[in-house]
C-alpha positions as CSV (number, residue, x, y, z in Angstrom):
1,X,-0.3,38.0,-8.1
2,X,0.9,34.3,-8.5
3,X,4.3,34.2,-10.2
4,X,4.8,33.0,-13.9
5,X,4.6,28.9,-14.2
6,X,8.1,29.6,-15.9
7,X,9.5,30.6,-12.4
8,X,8.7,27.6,-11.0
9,X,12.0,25.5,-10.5
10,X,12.3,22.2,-12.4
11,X,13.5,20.2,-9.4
12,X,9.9,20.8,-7.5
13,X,9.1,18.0,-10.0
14,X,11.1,15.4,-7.9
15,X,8.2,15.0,-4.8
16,X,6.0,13.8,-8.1
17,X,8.6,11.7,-9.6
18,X,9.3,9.9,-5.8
19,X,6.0,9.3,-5.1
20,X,5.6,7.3,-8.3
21,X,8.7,5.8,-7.9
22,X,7.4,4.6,-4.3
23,X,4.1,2.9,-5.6
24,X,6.2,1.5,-8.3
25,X,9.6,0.3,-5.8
26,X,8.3,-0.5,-2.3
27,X,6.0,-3.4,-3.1
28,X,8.9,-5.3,-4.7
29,X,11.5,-4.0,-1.9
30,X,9.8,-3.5,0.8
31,X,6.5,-5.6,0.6
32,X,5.9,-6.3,3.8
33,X,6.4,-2.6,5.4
34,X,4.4,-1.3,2.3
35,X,0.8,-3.4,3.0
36,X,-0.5,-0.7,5.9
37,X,-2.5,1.7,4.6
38,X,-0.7,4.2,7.6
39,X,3.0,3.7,6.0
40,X,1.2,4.7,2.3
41,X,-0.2,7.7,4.2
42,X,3.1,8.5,5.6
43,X,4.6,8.4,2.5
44,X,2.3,10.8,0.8
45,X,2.5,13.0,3.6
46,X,6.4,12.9,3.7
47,X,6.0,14.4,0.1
48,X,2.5,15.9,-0.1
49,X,3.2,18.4,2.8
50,X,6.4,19.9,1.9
51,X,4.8,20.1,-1.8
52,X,1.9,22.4,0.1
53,X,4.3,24.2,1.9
54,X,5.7,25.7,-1.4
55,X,2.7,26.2,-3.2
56,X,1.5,28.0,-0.9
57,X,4.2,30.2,0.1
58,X,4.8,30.8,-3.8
59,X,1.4,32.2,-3.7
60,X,-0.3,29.3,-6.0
61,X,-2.8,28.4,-3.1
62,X,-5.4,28.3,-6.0
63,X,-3.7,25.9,-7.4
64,X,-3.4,23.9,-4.5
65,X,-7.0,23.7,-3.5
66,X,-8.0,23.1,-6.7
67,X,-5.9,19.8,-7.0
68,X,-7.2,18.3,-3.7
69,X,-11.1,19.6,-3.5
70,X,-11.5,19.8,-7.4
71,X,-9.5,16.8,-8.6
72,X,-8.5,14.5,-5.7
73,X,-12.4,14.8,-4.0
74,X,-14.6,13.9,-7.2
75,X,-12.2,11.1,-8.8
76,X,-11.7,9.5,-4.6
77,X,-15.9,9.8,-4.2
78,X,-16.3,8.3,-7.8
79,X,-13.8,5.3,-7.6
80,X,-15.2,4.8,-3.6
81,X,-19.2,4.6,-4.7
82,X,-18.3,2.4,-7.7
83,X,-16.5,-0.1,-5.0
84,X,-18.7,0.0,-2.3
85,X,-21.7,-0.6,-4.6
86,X,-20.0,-3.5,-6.5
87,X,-19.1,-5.0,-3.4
88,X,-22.8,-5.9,-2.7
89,X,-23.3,-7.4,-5.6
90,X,-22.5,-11.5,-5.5
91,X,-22.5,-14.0,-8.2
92,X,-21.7,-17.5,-7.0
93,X,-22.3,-20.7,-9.1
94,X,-20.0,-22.9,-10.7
95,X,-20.0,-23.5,-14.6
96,X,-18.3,-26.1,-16.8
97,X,-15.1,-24.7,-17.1
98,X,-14.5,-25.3,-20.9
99,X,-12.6,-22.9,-23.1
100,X,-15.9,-21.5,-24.7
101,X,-17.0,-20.8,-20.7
102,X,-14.3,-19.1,-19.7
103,X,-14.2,-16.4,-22.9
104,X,-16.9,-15.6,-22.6
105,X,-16.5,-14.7,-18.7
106,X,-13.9,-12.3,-20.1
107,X,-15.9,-10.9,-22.9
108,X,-18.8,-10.4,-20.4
109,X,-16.0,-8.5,-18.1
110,X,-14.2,-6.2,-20.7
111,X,-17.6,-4.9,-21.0
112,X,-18.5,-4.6,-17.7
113,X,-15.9,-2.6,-17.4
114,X,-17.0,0.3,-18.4
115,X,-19.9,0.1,-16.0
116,X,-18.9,-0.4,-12.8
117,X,-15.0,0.1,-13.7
118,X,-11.8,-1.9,-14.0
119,X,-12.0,-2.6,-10.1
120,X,-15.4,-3.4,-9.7
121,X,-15.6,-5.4,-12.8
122,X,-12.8,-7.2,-11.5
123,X,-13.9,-8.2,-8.5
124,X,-17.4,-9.1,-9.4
125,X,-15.8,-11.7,-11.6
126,X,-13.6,-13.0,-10.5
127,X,-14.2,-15.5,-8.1
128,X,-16.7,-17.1,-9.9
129,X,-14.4,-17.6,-12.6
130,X,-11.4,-19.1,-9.8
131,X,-14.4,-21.7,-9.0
132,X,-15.6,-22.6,-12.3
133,X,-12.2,-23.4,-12.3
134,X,-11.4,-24.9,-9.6
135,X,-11.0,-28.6,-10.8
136,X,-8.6,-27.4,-13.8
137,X,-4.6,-27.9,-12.6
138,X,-3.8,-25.1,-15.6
139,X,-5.4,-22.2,-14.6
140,X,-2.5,-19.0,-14.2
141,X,-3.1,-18.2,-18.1
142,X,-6.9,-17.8,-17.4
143,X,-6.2,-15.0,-14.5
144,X,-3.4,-13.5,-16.5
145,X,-5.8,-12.6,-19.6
146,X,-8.7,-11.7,-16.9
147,X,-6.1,-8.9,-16.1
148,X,-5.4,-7.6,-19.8
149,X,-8.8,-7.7,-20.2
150,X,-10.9,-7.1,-17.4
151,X,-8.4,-5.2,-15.0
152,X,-7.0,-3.1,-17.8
153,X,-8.0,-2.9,-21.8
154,X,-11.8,-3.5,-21.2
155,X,-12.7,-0.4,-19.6
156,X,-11.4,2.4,-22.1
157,X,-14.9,3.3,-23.4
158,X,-16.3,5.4,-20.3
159,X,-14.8,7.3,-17.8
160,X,-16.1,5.1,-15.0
161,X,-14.0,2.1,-16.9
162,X,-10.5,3.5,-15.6
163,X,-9.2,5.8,-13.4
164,X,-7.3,7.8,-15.9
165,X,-10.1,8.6,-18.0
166,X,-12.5,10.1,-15.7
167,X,-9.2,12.4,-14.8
168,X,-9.3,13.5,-18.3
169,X,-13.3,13.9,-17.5
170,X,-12.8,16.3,-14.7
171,X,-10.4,18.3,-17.1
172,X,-12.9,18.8,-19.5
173,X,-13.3,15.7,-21.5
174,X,-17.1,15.4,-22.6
175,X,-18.1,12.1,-21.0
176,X,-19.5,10.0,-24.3
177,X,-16.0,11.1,-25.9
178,X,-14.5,7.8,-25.1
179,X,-16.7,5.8,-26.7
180,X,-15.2,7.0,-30.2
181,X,-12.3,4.7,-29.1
182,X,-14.7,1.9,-29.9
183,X,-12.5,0.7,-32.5
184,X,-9.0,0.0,-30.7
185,X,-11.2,-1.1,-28.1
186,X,-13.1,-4.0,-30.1
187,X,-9.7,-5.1,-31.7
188,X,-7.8,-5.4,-28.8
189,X,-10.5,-7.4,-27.0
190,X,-11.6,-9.5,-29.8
191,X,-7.9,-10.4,-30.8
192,X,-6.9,-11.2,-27.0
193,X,-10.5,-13.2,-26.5
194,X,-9.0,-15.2,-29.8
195,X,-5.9,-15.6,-28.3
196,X,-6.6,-16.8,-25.1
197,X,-9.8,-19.1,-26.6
198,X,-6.8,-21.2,-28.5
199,X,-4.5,-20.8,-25.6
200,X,-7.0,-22.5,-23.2
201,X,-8.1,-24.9,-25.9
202,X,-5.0,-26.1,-25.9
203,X,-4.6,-25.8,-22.2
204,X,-7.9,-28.1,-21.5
205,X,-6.5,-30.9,-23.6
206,X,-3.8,-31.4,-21.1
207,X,-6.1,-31.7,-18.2
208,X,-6.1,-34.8,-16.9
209,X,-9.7,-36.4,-17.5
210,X,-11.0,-37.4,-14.2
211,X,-10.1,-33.3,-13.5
212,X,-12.6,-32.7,-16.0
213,X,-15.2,-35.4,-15.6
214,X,-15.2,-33.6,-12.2
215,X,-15.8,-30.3,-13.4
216,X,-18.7,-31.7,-15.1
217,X,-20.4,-33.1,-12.1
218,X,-20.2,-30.2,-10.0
219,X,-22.2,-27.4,-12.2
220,X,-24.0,-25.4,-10.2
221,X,-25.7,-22.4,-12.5
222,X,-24.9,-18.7,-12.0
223,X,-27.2,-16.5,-9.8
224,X,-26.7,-13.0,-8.8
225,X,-27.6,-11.7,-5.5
226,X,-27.9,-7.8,-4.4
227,X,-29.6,-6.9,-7.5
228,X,-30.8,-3.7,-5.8
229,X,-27.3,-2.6,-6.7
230,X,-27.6,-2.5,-10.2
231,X,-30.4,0.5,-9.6
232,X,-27.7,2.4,-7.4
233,X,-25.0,1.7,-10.4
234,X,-27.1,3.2,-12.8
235,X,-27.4,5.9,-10.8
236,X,-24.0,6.5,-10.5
237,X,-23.8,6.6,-14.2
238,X,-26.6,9.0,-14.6
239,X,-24.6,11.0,-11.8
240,X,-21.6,11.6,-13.9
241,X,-22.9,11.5,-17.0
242,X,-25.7,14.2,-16.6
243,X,-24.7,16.3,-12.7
244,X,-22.0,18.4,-14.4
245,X,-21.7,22.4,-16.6
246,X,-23.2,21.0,-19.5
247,X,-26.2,19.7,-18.6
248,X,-26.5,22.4,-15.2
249,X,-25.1,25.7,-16.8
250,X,-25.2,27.0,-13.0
251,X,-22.4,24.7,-11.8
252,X,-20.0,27.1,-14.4
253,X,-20.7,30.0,-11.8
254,X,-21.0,27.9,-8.3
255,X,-18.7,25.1,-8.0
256,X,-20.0,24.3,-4.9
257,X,-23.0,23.4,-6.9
258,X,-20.7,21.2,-8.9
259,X,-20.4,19.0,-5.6
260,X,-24.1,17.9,-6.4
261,X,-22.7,15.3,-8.3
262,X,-20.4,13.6,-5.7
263,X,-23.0,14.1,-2.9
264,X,-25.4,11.9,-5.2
265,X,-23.0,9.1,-5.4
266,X,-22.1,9.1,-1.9
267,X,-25.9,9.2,-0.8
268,X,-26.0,6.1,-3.7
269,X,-23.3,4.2,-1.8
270,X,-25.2,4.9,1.6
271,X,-28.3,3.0,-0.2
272,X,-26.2,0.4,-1.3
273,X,-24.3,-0.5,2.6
274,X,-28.5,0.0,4.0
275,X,-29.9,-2.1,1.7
276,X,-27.4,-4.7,1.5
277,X,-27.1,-7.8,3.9
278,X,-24.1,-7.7,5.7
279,X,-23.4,-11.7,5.6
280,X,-23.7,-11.3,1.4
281,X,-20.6,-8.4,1.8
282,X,-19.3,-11.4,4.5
283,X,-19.8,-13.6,1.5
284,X,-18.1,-11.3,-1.0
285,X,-15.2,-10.8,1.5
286,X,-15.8,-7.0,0.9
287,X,-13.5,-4.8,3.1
288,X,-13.0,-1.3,2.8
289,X,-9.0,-1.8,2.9
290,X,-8.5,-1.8,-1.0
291,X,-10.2,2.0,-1.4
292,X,-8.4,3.4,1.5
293,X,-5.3,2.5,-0.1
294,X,-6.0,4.2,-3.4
295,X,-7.2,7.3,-1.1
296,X,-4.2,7.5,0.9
297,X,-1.6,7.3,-2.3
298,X,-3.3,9.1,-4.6
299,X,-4.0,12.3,-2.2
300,X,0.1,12.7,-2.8
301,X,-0.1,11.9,-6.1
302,X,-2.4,14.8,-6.4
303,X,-1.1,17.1,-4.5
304,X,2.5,16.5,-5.6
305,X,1.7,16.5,-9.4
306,X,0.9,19.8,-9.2
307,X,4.2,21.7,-9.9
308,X,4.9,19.2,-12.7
309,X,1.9,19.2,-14.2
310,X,2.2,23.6,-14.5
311,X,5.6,23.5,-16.1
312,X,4.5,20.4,-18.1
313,X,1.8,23.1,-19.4
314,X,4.7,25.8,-20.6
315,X,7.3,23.6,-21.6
316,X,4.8,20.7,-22.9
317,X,7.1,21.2,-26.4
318,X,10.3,20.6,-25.1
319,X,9.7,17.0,-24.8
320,X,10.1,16.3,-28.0
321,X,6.5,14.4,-28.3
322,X,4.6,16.1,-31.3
323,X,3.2,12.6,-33.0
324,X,0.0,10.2,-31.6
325,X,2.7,7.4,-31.8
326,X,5.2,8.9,-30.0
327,X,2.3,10.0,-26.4
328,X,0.8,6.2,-27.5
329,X,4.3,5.0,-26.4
330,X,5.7,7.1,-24.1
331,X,2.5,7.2,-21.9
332,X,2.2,3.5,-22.4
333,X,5.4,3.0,-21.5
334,X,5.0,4.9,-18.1
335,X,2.3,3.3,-17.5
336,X,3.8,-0.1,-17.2
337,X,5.5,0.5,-14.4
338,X,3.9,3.3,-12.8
339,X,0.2,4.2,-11.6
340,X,-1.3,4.7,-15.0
341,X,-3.9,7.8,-13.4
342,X,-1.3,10.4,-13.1
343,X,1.1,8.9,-16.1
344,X,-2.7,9.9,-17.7
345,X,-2.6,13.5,-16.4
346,X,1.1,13.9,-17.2
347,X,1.0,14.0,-20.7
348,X,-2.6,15.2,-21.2
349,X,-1.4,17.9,-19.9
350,X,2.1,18.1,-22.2
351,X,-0.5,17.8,-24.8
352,X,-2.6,20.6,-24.0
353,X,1.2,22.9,-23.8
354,X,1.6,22.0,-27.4
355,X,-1.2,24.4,-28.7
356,X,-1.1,27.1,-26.1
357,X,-0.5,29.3,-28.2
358,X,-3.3,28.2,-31.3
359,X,-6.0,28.0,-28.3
360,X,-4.9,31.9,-27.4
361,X,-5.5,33.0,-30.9
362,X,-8.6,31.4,-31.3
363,X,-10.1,32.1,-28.0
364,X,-14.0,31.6,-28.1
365,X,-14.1,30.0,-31.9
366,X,-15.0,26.8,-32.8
367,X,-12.6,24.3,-32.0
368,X,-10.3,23.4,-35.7
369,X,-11.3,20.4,-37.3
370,X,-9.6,17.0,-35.1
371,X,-9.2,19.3,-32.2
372,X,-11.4,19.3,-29.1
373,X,-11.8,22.5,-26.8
374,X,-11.2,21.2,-23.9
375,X,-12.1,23.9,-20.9
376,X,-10.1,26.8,-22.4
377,X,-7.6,24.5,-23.9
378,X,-7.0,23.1,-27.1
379,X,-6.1,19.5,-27.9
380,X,-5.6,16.9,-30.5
381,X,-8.2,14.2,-30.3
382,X,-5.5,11.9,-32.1
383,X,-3.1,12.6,-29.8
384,X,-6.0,12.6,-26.8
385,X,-7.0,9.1,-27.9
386,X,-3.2,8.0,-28.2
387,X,-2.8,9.3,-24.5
388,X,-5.8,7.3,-23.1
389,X,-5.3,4.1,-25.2
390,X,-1.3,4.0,-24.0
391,X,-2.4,4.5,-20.5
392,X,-5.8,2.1,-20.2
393,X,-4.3,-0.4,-22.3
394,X,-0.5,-0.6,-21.0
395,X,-1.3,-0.8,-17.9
396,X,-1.9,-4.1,-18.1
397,X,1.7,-4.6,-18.4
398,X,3.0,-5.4,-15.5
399,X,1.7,-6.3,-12.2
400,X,2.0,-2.6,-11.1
401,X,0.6,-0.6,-14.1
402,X,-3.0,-0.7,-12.6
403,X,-4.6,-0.8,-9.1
404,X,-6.7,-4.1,-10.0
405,X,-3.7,-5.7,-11.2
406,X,-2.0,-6.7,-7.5
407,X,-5.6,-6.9,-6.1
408,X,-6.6,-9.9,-8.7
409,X,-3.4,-11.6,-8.4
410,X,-3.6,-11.6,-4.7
411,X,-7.2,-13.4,-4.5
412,X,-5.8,-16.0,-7.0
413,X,-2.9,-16.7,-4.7
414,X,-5.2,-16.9,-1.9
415,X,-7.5,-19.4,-3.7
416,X,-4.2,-22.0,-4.4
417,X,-3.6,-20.6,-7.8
418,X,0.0,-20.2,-8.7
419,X,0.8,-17.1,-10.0
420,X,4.0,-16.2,-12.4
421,X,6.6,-13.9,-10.6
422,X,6.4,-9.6,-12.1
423,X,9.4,-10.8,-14.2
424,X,7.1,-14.0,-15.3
425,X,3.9,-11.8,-16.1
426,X,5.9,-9.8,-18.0
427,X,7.0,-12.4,-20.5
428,X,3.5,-13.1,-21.3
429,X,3.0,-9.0,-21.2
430,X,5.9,-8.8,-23.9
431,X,4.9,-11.8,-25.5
432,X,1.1,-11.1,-26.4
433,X,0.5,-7.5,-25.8
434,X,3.5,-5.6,-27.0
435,X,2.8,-7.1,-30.6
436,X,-1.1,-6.3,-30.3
437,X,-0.1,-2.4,-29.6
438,X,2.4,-2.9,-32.4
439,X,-0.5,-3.4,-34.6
440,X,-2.6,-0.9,-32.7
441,X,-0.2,1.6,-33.5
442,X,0.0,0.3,-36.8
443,X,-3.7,0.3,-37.9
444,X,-5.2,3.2,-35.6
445,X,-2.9,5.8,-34.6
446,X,-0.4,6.2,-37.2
């Protein structure tokens, strides 16, 4: 019989709360210990495997495998297929790189977004957009805005846009629920898109001319190469969208079955590696090093989340956090400056201990009016929606809120672009975005 969630004791939270605080710390203190995938393994095993140890000998074993084959499994196939396939898909050319050009590169990515995800989306892009603007001296600005937009904000519409999302999918969350959050989305993508259009209008004046009468004479027009893995992107969507309990009422009863879905995307990002030349991934500089990253922090983030994430389910009320506003914020807030995916999962999952006892009374009804059944919990979707907008959309915050963040800023570097220190991103971050989620909060969640 596995003990009360009550008994467990608050300080098994700590393994969670240092493991974040690792991802969040040891890039800025220890950069240069921190870039092998072997010390982040380390790390999550210095914290995963004593986590284990307890759950097990507490008798939550359940619990246990459910967090690492239920949760960690699907979300590491999902994000792993979405990269490998993306990574065979190349666009070169090199456009005009006037202000008009380079919105609509971000428009076109914000959507993409929700495709292929933040990461893929990201990666795909952006390249072509460091060569279109290659002859332009003022170019930081453009990369910053890719990463509010393209890296972050753009992809809260599916649960393939962001990693936090398609948590809240394997928790229940019908897929197409995101796209009510159509609204935030397009206001926060259409103000930015204005924002940055008259920022780099006014940035392209004070290029010196013979920068861009060279820009001119070097168009070369876009073309995409690996189309094939647009067919084994769809497929991915089709996989998550349609290879779950809702559509295959025998997965409820075999979960096994339920790995029909990850099998399908992994067989997809087979197809993609066969049918893909190698010199094109050569070409793309695709490497495998960016996914086995995420796979070897966020197994401990996974596995150490667990205890947390039980008491956050009892005690969910004595937070304090009863108002959209007030999860908006506070998961936002998190999200800066640590992974967004579990800051997700964190407060979801304080949200779901606020109507415990509501879901227990009405056990097998229909679900109140603004209140979603999620599993056999019960949530707000305002305060569901203020959850996934503060963690998708903050994360863009700082350099460290999101996986895609460090990855574009790195590549720009690489390509001779000069990026603004964290405490220089930030400024812009506090400076643009912090009064767009003032108004977010303002208009939408209130």
């Amino acid at each position: 019989m596995f003990p009360a969630v009550a008994e467990i004791p608050s300080y098994m939270a700590l393994p969670f709360v240092l493991m974040l605080l690792s991802i969040a710390v040891f890039p800025l203190w220890k950069p240069h210990w921190w870039e092998p995938n072997g010390h982040k393994l380390i790390v999550s095993a210095a914290l995963g495997i004593p986590t284990l140890i307890y759950l097990i000998a507490a008798g939550l074993t359940d619990q246990a495998i459910h967090a690492v084959v239920f949760d960690y499994i699907p979300f590491i196939v999902l994000l792993g297929s979405l990269f490998t396939i993306s990574g065979g898909i190349l666009l070169t050319g090199d456009l005009e790189a006037t202000p008009r050009i380079n919105t609509i590169f971000l428009g076109v990515g914000a959507v993409l977004a929700n495709l292929i995800g933040t990461t893929g989306a990201a990666m795909l892009l952006l390249r072509p957009l460091i060569r279109t603007n290659s002859e332009r001296r003022h170019v930081a600005h453009t990369i910053i805005f890719f990463i509010f937009l393209v890296a972050n904000i753009g992809g809260c519409l599916t649960p393939l846009g962001d990693p936090p999302l398609f948590l809240g999918y394997l928790r229940g969350v019908p897929f197409e629920w995101t796209l009510r959050l159509w609204s935030e989305w397009l206001f926060a993508v259409v103000s930015l898109l204005a924002i940055y259009c008259a920022w780099d209008m006014r940035k392209y004046r004070q290029e010196p001319q013979a920068s861009l009468a060279e820009d001119r004479s070097r168009v070369v027009p876009l073309a995409l190469h690996g189309k094939v893995n647009l067919i084994w992107l769809s497929g991915v969507v089709l996989c998550v969208a349609f290879l779950n309990a809702n559509y295959i009422p025998a997965i409820r009863a075999n979960h096994l079955l339920g790995f029909a879905r990850e099998a399908a995307m992994l067989a997809l990002a087979g197809l993609s590696l066969a049918s893909t030349p190698k010199g094109l991934r050569k070409e793309n500089r695709f490497s495998f090093g960016p996914i086995v990253e995420v796979a070897c922090l966020f197994i401990g983030i996974f596995v150490t989340m667990v205890p947390s994430l039980m008491l956050l389910e009892t005690h969910g009320r004595a937070l304090g956090l009863t108002r959209p506003w007030q999860f908006f914020w506070c998961a936002g807030g998190l999200s800066s400056f640590l992974d967004n995916a579990p800051t997700y999962v964190t407060f979801f999952t304080a949200a779901i201990g606020l109507n415990v006892d509501q879901a227990a009374a009405l056990a097998g009804q229909a679900a109140p009016r603004g209140f979603l059944w999620v599993k056999e919990n019960l949530i707000d979707q305002k305060i569901l929606a203020a959850i996934s907008l503060g963690a998708v959309f903050m994360g863009a915050n700082t350099y460290i809120g999101n996986g895609p963040n460090f990855m574009v800023k790195a590549v720009a570097e690489e390509s001779g672009i000069k990026m603004p220190s964290f405490f220089g991103y930030m400024a812009y971050s506090c400076l643009i975005l912090l009064p767009l989620f003032g108004l977010i909060t303002a208009l939408f969640i209130l």
